[in-house]
DRENPA-804567 format. One record per residue: residue in one letter; chain; residue number from 1; x, y, z of N, C-alpha, C in turn. Coordinates in Angstrom, 3 decimals. Example, Ala and Ser with C-alpha at 12.3 -4.5 7.8 and 13.67 -1.06 7.14 Angstrom:
<sites>
   rest   kette    nr       n_px       n_py       n_pz      ca_px      ca_py      ca_pz       c_px       c_py       c_pz
      A       A     1     13.190     -5.690      7.800     12.300     -4.500      7.800     13.200     -3.300      7.800
      S       A     2     12.850     -2.250      7.080     13.670     -1.060      7.140     12.900      0.030      7.870
</sites>
This chain:
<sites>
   rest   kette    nr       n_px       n_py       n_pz      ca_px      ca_py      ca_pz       c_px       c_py       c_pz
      X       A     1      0.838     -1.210      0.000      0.000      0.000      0.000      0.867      1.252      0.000
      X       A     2      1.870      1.468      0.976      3.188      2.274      1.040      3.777      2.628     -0.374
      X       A     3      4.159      1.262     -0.927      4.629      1.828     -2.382      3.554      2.163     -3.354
      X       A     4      2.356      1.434     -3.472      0.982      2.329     -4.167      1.343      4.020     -3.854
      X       A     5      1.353      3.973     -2.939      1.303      5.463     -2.569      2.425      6.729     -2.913
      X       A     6      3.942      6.000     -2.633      4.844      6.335     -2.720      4.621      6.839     -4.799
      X       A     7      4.788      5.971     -5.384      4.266      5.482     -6.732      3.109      6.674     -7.322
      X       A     8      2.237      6.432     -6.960      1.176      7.879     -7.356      1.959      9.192     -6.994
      X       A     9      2.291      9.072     -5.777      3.120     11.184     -5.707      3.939     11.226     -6.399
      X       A    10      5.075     10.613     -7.017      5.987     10.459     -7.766      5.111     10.332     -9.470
      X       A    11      4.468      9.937     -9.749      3.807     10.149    -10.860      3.361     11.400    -11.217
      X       A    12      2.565     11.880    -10.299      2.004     13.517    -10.210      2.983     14.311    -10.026
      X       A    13      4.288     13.838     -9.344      5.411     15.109     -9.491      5.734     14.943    -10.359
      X       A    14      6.342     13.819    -11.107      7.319     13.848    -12.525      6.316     14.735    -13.644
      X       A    15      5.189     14.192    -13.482      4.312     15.383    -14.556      4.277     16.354    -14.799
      X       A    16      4.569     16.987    -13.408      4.296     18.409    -12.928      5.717     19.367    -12.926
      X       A    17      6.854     18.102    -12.725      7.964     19.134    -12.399      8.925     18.738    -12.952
      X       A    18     10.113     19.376    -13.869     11.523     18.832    -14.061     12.342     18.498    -12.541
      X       A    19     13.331     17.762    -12.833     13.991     17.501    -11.963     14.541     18.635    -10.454
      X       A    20     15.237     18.868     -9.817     16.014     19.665     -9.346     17.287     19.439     -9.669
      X       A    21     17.658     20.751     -9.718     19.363     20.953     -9.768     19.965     20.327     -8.198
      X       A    22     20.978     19.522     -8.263     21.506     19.750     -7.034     22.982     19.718     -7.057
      X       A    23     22.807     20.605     -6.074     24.583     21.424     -5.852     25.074     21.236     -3.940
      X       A    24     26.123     20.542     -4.471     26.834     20.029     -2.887     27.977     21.516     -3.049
      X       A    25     27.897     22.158     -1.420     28.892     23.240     -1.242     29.797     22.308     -0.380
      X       A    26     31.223     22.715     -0.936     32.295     21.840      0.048     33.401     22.585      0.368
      X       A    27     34.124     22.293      1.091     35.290     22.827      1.300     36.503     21.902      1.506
      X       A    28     37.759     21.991      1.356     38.698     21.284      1.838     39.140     21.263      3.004
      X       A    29     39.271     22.216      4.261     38.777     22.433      5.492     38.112     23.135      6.153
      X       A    30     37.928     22.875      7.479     36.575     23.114      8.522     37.359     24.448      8.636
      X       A    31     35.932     25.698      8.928     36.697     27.262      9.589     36.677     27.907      8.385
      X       A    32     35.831     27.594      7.158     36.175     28.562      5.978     34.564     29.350      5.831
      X       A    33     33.719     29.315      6.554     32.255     29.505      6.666     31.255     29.283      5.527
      X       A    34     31.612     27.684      5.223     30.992     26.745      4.127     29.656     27.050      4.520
      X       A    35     29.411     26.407      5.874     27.709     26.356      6.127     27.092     27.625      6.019
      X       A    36     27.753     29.025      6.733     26.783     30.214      6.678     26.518     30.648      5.029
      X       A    37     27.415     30.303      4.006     27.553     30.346      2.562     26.624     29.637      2.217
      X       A    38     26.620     28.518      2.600     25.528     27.510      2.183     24.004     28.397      2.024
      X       A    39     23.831     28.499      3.720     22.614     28.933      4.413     22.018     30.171      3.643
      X       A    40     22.914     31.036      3.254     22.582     32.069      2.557     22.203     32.775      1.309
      X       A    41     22.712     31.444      0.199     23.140     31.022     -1.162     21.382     30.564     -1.159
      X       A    42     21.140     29.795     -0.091     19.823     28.853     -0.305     19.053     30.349      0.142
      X       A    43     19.156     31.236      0.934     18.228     32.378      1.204     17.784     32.972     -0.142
      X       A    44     18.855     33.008     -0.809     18.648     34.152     -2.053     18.395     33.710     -3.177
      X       A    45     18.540     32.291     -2.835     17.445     31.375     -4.491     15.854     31.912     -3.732
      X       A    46     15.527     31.720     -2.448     14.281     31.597     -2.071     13.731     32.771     -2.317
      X       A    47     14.475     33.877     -2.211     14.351     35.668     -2.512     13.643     35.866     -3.941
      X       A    48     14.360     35.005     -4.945     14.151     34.889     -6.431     13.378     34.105     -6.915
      X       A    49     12.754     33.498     -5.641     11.669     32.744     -6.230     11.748     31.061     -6.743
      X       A    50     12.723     30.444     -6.422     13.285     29.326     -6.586     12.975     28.253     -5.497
      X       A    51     11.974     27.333     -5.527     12.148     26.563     -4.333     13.071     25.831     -4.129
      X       A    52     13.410     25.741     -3.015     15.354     25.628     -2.722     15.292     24.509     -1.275
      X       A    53     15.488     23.376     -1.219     15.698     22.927     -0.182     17.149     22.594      0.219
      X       A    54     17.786     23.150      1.342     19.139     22.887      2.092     18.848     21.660      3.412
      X       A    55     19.766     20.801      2.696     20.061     20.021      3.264     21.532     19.929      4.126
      X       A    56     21.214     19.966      5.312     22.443     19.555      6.367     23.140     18.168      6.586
      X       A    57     24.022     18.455      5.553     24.861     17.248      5.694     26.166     17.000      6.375
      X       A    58     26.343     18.061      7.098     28.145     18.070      7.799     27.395     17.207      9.022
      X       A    59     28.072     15.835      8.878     27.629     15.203      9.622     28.424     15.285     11.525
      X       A    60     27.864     15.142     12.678     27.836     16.014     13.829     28.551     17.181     13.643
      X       A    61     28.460     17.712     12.860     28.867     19.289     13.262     27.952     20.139     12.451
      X       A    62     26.771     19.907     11.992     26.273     20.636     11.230     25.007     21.813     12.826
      X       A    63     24.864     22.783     11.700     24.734     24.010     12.697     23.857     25.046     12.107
      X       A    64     22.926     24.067     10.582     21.926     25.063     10.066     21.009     25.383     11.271
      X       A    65     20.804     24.829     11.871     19.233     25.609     12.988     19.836     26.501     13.716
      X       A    66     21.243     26.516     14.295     22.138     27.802     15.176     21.894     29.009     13.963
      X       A    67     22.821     28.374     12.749     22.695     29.859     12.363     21.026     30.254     11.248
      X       A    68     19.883     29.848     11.337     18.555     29.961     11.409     18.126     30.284     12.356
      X       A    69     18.556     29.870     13.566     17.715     30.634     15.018     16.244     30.203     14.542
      X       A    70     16.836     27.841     14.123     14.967     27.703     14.371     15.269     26.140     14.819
      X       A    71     14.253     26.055     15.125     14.137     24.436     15.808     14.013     23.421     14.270
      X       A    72     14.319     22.489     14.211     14.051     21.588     12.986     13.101     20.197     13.732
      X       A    73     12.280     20.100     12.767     10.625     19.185     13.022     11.663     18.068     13.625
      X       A    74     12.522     17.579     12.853     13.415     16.408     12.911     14.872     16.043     11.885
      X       A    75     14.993     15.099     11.625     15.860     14.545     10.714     16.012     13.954      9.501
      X       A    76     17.023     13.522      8.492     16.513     12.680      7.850     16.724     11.328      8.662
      X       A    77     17.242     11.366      9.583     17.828      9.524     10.472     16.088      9.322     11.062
      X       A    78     15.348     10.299     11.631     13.732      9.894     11.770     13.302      9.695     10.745
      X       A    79     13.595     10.005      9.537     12.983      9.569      8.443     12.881      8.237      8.277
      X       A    80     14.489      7.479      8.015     14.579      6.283      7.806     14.139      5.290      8.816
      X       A    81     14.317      5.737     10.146     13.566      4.821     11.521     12.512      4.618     11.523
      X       A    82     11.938      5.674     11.146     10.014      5.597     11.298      9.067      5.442      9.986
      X       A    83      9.005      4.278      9.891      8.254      4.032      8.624      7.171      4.812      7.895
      X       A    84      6.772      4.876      9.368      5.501      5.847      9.005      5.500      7.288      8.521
      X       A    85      6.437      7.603      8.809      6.879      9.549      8.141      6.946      9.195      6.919
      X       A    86      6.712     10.384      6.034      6.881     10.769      5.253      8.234     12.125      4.943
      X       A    87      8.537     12.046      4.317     10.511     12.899      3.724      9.597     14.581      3.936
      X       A    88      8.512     14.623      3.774      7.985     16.333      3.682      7.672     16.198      5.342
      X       A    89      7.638     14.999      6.042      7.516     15.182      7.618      8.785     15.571      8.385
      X       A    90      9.764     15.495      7.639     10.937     16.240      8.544     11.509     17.391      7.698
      X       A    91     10.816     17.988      7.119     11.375     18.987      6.397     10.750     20.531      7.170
      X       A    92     11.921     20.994      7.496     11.552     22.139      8.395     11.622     23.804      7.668
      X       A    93     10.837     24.332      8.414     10.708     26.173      7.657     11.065     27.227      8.836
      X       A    94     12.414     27.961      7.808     12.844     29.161      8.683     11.514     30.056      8.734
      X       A    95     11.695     31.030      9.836     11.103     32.818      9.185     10.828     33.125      7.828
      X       A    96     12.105     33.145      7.643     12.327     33.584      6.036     11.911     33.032      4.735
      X       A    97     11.197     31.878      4.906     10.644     30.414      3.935     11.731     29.966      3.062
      X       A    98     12.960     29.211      4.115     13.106     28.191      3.483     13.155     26.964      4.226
      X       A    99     12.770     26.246      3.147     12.805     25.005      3.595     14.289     24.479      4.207
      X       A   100     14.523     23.217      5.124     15.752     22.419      5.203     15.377     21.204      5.680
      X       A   101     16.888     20.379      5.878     16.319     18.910      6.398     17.782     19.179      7.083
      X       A   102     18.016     18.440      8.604     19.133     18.286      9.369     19.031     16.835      9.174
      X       A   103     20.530     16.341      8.880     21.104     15.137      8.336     20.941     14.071      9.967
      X       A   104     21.419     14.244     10.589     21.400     13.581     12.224     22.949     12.697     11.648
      X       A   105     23.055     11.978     12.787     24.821     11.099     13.032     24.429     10.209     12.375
      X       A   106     23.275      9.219     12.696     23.115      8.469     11.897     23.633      7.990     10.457
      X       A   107     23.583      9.381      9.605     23.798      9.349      8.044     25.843      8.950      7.985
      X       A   108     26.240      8.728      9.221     27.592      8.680      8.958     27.964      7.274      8.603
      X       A   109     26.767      6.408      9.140     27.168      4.811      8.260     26.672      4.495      7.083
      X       A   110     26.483      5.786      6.110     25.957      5.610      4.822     26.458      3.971      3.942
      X       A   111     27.177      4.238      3.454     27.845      3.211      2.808     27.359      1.836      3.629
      X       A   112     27.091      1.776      4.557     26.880      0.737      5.688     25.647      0.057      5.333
      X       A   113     24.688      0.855      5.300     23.665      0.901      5.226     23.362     -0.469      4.395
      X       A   114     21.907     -1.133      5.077     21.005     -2.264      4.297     20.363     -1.828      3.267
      X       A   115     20.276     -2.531      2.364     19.349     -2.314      1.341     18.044     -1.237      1.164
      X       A   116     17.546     -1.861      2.603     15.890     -1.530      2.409     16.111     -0.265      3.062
      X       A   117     17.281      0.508      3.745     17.303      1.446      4.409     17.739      2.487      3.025
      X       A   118     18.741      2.140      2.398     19.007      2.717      1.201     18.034      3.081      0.270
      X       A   119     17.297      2.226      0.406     16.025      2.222     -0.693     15.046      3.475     -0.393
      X       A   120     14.762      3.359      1.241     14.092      4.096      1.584     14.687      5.991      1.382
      X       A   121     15.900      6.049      1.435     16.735      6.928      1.472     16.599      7.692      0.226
      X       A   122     17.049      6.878     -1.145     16.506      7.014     -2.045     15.293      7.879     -2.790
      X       A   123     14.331      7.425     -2.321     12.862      7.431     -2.084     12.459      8.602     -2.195
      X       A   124     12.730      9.145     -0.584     12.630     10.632     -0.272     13.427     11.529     -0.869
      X       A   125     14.546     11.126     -1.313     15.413     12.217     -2.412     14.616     12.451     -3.570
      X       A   126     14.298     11.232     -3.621     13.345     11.179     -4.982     12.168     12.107     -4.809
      X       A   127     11.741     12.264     -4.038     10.815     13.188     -3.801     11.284     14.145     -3.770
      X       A   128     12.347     14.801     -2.922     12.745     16.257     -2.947     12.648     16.613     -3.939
      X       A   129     13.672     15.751     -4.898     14.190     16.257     -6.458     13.292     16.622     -7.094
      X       A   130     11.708     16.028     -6.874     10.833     16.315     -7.644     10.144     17.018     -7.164
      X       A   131     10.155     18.217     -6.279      9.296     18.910     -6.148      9.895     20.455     -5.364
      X       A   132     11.435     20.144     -5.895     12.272     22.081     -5.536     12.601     22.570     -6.981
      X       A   133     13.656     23.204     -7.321     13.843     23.768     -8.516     15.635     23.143     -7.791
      X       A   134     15.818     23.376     -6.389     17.447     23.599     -6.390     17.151     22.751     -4.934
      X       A   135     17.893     21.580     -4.958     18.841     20.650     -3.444     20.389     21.452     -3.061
      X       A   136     20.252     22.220     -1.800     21.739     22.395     -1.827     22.280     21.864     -0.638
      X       A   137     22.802     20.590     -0.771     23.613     20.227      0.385     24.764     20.329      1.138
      X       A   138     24.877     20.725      2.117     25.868     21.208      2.838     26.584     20.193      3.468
      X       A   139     27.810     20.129      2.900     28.241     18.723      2.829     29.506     19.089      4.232
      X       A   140     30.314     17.794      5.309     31.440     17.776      5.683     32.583     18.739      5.174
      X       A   141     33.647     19.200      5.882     34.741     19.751      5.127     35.887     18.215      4.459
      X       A   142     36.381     18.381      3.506     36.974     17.619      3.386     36.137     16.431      2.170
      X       A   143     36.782     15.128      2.048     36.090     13.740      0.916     36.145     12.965      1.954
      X       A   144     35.408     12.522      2.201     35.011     10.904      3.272     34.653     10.083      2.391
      X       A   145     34.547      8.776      2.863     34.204      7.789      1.919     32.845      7.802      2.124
      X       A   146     32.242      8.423      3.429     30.554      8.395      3.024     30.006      9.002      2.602
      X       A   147     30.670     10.451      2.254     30.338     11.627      1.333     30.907     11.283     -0.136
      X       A   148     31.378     11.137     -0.049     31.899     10.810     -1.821     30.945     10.601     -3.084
      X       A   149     30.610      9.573     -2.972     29.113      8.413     -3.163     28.009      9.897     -3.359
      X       A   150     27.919     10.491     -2.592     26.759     11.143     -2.524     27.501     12.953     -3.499
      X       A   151     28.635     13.098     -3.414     29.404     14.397     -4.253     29.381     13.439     -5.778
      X       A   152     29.848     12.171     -5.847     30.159     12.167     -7.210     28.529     11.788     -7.976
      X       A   153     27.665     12.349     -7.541     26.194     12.367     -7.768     25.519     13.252     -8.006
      X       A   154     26.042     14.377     -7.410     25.774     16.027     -7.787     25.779     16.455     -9.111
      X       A   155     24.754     17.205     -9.119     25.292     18.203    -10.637     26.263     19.135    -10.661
      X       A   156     26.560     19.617     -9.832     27.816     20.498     -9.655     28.187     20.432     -8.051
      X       A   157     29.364     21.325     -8.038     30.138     21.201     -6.280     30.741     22.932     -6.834
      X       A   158     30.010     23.213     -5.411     30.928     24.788     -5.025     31.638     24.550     -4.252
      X       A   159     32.999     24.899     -4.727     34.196     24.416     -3.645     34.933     25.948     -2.604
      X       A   160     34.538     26.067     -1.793     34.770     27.395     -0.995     36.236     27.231     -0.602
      X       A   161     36.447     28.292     -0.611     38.483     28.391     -0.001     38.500     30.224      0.371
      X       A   162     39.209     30.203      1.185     39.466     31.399      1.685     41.080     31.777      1.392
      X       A   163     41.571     32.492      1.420     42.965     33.356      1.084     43.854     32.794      1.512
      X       A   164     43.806     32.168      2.558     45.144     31.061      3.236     45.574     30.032      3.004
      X       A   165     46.765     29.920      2.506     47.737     28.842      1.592     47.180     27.726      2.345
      X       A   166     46.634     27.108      3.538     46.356     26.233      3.786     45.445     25.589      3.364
      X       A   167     44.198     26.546      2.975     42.564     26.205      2.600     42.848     26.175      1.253
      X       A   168     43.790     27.169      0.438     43.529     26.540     -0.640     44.245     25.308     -1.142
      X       A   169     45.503     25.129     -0.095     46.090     23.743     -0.650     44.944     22.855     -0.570
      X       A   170     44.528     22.803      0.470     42.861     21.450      0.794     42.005     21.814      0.002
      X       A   171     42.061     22.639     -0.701     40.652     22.797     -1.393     41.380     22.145     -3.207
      X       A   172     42.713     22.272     -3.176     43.101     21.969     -4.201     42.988     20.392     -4.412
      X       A   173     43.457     19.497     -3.360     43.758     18.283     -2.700     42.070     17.673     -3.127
      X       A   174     41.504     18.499     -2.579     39.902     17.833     -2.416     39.159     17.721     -4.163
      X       A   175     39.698     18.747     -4.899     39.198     19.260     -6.073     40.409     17.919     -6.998
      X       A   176     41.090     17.596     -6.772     41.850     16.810     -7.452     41.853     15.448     -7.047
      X       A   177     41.227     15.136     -5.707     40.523     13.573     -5.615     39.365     13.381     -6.434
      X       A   178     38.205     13.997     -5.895     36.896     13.831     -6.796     37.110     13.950     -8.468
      X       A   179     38.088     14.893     -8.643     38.475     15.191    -10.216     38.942     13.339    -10.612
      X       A   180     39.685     12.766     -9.730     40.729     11.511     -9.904     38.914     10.373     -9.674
      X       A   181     37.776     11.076     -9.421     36.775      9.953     -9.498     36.201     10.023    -10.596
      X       A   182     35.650     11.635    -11.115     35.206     11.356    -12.177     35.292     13.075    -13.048
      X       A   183     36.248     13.137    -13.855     36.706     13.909    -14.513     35.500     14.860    -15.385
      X       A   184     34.241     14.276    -15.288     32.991     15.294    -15.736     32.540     15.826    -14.747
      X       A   185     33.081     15.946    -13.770     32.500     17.085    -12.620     32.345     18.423    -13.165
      X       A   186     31.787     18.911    -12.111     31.526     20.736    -12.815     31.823     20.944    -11.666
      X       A   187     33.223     21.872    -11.141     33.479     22.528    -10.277     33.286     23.734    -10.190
      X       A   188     32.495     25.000     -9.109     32.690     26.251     -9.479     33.554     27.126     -8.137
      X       A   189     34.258     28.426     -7.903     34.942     28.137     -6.878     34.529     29.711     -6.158
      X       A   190     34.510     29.954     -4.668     34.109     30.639     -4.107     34.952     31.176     -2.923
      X       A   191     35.609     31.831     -3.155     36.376     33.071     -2.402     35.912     33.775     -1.267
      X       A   192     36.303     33.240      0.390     35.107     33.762      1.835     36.476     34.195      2.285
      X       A   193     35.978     35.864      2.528     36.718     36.492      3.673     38.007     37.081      3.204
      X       A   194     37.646     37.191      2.057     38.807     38.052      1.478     39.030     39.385      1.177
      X       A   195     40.032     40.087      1.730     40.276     41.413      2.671     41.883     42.251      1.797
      X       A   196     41.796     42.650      1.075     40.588     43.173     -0.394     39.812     42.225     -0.903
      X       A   197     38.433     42.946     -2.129     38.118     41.808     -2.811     38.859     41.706     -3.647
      X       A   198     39.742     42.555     -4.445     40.874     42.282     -5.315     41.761     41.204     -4.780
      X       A   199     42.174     40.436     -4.194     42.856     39.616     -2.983     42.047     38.556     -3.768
      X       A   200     41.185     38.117     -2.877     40.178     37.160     -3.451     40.319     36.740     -5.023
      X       A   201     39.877     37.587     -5.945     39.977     37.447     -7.416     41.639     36.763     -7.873
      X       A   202     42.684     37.776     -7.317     43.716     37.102     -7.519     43.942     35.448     -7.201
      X       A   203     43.747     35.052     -5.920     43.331     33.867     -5.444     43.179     33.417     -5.957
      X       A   204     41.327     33.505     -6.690     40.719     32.115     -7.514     41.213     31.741     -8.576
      X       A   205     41.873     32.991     -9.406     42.585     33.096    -10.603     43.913     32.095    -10.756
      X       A   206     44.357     32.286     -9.579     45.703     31.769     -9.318     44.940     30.263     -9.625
      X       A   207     44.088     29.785     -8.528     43.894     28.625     -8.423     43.361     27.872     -9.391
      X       A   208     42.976     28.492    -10.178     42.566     28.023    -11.458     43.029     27.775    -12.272
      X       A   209     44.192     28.318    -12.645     45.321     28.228    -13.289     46.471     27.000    -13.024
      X       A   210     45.766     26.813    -12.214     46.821     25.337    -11.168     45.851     24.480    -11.543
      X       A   211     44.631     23.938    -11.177     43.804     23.432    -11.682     44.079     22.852    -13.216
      X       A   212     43.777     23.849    -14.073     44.047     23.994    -15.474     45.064     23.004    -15.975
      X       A   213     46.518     23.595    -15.060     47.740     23.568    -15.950     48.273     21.719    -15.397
      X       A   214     47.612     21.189    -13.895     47.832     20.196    -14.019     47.007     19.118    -13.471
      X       A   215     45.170     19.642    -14.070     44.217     18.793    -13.953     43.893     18.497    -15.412
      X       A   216     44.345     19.958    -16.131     43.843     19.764    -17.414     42.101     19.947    -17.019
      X       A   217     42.075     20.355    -16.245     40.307     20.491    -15.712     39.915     22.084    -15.848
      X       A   218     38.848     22.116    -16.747     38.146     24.195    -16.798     37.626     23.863    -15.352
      X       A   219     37.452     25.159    -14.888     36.264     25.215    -13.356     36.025     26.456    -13.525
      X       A   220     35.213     27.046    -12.991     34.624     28.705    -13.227     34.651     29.338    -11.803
      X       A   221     34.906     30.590    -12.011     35.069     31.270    -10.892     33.625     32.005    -10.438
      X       A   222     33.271     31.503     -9.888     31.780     31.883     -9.160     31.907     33.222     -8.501
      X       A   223     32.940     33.348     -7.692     32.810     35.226     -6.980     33.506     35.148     -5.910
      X       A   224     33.748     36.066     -4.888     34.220     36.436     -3.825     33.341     37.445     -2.977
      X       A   225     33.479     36.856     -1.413     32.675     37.255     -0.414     34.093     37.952      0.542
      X       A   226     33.903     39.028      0.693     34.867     39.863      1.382     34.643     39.807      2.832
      X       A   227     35.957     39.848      3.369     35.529     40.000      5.432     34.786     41.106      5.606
      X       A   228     33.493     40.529      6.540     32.863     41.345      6.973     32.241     41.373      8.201
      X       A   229     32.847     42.358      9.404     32.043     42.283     10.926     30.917     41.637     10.909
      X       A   230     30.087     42.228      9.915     28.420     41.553     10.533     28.214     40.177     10.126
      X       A   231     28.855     39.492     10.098     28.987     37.955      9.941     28.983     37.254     10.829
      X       A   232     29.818     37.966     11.824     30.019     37.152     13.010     28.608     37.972     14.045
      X       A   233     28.350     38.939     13.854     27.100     39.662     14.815     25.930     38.684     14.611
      X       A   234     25.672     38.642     13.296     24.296     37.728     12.552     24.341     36.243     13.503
      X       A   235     25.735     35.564     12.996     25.802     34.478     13.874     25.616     34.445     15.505
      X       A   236     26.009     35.427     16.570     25.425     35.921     17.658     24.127     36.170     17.830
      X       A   237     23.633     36.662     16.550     21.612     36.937     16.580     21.247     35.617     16.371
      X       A   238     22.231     34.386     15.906     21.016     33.771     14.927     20.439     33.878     13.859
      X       A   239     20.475     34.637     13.351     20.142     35.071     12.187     20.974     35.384     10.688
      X       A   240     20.533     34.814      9.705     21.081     34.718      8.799     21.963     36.550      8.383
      X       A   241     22.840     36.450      7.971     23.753     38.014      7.671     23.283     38.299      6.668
      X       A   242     22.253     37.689      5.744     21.962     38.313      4.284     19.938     38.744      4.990
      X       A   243     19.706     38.183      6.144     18.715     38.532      6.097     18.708     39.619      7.422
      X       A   244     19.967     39.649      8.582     19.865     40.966      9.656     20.597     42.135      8.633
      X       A   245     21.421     41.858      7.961     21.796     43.118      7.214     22.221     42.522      5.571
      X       A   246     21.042     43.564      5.057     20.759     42.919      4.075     21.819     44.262      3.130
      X       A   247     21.846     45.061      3.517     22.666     46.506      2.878     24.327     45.829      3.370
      X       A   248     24.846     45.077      3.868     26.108     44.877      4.234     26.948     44.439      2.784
      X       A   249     28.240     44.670      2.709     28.762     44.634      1.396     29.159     42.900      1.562
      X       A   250     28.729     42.620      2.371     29.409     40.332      2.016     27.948     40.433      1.435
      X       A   251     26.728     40.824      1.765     24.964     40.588      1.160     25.234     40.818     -0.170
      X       A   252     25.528     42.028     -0.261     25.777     42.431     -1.600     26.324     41.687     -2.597
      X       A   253     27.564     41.175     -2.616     28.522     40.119     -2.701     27.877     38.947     -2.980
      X       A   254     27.424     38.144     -2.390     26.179     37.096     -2.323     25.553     37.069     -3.171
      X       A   255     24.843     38.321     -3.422     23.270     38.685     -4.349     24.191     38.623     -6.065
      X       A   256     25.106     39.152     -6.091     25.921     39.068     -7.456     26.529     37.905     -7.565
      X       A   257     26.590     37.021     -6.347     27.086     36.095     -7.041     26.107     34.711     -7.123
      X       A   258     25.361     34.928     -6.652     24.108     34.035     -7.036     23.462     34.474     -8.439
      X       A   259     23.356     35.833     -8.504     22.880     35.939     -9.804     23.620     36.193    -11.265
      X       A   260     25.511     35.898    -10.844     26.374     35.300    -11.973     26.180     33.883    -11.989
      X       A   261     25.544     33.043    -10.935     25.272     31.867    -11.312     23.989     31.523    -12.087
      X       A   262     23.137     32.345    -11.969     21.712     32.187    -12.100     21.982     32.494    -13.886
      X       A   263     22.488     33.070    -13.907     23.188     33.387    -15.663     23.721     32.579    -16.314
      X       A   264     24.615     31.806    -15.543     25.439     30.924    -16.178     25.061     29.653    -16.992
      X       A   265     25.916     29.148    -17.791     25.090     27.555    -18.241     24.568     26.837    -17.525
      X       A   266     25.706     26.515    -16.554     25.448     25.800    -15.446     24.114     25.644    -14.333
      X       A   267     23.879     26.644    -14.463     22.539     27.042    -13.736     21.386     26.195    -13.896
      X       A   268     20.806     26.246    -15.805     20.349     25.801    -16.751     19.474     24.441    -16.073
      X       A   269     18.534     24.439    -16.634     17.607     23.044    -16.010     18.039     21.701    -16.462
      X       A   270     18.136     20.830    -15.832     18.035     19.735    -16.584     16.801     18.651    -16.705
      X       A   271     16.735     17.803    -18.025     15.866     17.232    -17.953     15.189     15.559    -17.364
      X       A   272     14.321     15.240    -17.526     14.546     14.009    -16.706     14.780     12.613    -17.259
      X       A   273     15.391     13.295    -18.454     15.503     12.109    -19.533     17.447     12.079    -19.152
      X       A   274     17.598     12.713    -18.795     18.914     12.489    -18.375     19.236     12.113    -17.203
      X       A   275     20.705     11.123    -17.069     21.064     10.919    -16.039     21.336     11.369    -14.793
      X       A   276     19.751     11.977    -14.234     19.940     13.119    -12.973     20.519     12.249    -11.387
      X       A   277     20.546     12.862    -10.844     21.301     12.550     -9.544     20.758     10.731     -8.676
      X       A   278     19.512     11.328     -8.837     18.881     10.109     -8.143     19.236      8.238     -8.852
      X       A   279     19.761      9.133    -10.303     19.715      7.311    -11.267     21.102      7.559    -10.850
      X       A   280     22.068      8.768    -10.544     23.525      8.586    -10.044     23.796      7.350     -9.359
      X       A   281     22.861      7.843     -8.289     23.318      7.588     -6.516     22.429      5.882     -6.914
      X       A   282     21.967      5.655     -7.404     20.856      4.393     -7.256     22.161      3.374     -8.517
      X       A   283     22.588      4.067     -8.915     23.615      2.926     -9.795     25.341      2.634     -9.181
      X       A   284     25.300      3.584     -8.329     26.441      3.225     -7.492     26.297      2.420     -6.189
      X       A   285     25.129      2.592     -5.732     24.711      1.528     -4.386     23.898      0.456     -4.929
      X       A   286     23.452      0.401     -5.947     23.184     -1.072     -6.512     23.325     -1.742     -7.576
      X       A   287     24.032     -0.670     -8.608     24.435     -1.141     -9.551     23.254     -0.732    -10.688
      X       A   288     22.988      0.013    -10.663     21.392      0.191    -11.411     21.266      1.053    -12.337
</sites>
């Protein structure tokens, strides 16, 4: 009866809706403010009218409801425990209307996982996909082997790095494993806390050029978010920095660079006749 059911909403969505885009934000290490980027990126699709669900995937350290200043219904790990929920039963709403889902610890024995738990997992993606315009998951810093599986499934990866030879060596490291999984990735790259923004630009430029010269890999430079006090105030409110100060020059920053993406090819819909995420992830855990 479950799958009758499951089966009909999935019929009425595929009718109704192209797929979703989905875009994993990553970083090569923790401290580069992946998640508030995340959190905010997903604010300003919702601004434009894009239904946008963010998903919390930094598994125990994730911190979308701190910096939302909201309680979340639940998880996706209640999802998979309780038969009886439904994937729109743990999907929670800021102030501001967006949607999210908090990942729970659970999701850290992905790969682990039984069949029928996978299946179920599945399922509800399958549903998301069919009924946002944009999935943006906020993934771990770093490649795990239980994140992997789920990045080399994405339609694209924003890879965040900040100005310090350290973040971008890891961000280089990280961009040249997944590259070493599957060389049709679409990388785009994002510059936090850079003090000039001229600083920043040099940066991505640089890094791209390294990329280039010994991935032999294009990646596009998405933008730069400059240091800015009210980043850390917002995070003290709780509240998102693009939505307590929306006139601040990192907002600003944000808004142009969501809408150099919103321009871009990349952006672009895809259809469901193509190999979208869900036939990804369903042919690497079962072969399918």
């Amino acid at each position: 009866m479950k799958d009758q059911a499951y089966n009909l909403r999935m019929k009425m969505l595929q009718s109704q809706n192209a797929p979703a885009k989905t875009i994993a934000i990553v970083s090569g290490k923790g401290g580069v403010g992946k998640s508030n980027i995340s959190t905010n990126i997903s604010l300003s699709l919702v601004r434009k009218g894009y239904k946008t669900l963010l998903f919390d995937l930094d598994i125990g350290m994730g911190n979308i409801d701190i910096l939302l200043g909201s309680q979340s219904k639940g998880t996706i790990v209640d999802f998979l425990h309780n038969t009886s929920l439904q994937v729109t039963d743990v999907i929670s709403k800021d102030e501001s209307g967006l949607s999210y889902i908090s990942g729970g610890n659970g999701l850290a024995s992905l790969v682990e996982w039984e069949e029928e738990k996978m299946e179920r997992f599945l399922n509800g993606l399958n549903e998301l996909v069919y009924s946002h315009d944009f999935l943006i998951f906020d993934m771990g810093a770093g490649a795990t082997k239980d994140t992997l599986s789920l990045l080399m499934a994405m339609d694209e990866i924003f890879v965040v790095t900040t100005p310090e030879p350290t973040s971008l060596t890891d961000a280089y490291s990280m961009i040249k494993y997944i590259y070493s999984k599957d060389q049709t990735k679409e990388f785009l790259l994002i510059c936090n806390r850079a003090e000039p923004i001229s600083e920043g630009k040099e940066i991505l430029e640089r890094l791209q050029k390294t990329i280039e010269k010994f991935l032999n890999k294009k990646v596009s430079l998405l933008g730069v978010l400059p240091e800015d006090k009210t980043v850390r105030k917002a995070v003290g409110q709780q509240k998102p920095f693009s939505v307590s100060y929306p006139n601040a020059s990192i907002t600003k920053s944000l808004e142009h660079l969501v809408d150099r993406y919103l321009s871009s090819d990349e952006s672009k819909p895809i259809t469901a006749e193509k190999n979208h995420f869900i036939k990804r992830i369903g042919k690497m855990f079962f072969g399918r």
